[in-house]
Residue, then its C-alpha position, 0 to 999 in steps of 0.5 A: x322215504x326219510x331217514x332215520x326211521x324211529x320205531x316205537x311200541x304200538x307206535x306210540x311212546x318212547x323210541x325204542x329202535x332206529x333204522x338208519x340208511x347207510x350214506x355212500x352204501x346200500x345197507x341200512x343199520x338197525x340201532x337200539x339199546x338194550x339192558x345188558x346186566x343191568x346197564x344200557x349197551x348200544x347194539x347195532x346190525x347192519x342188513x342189505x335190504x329195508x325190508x330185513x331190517x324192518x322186520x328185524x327192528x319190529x322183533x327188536x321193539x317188541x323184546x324191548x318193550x317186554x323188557x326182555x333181551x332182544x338177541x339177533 
């Protein structure tokens, strides 16, 4: 498997979150930007196992693209 891995909205469009596998680590960090009064913020979360943050990342997509404040 590559990484990072880009996530998009019924895939297709714009990246709306990013997987990215941690270098020395066995950790993967799930990194997207949402709208947070109006302006951008970056928001990260770190997970121990692909699979969590894949299921954390398609949760994240989807709020995203709603545009409503994805929380985790």
């Amino acid at each position: 498997m590559k990484f990072p891995k880009r996530l998009r909205h019924n895939a297709r469009g714009k990246v709306l979150a990013t997987i990215y596998k941690r270098p020395q680590h066995p950790q993967y960090r799930l990194y997207w930007r949402a709208r947070v009064d109006g302006k951008a913020r970056s928001r990260m979360k770190n997970f121990a196992a692909y699979s969590e943050a894949k299921r954390a990342a398609d949760k994240v997509v989807v709020d995203v693209a709603k545009g409503r404040a994805s929380v985790l």
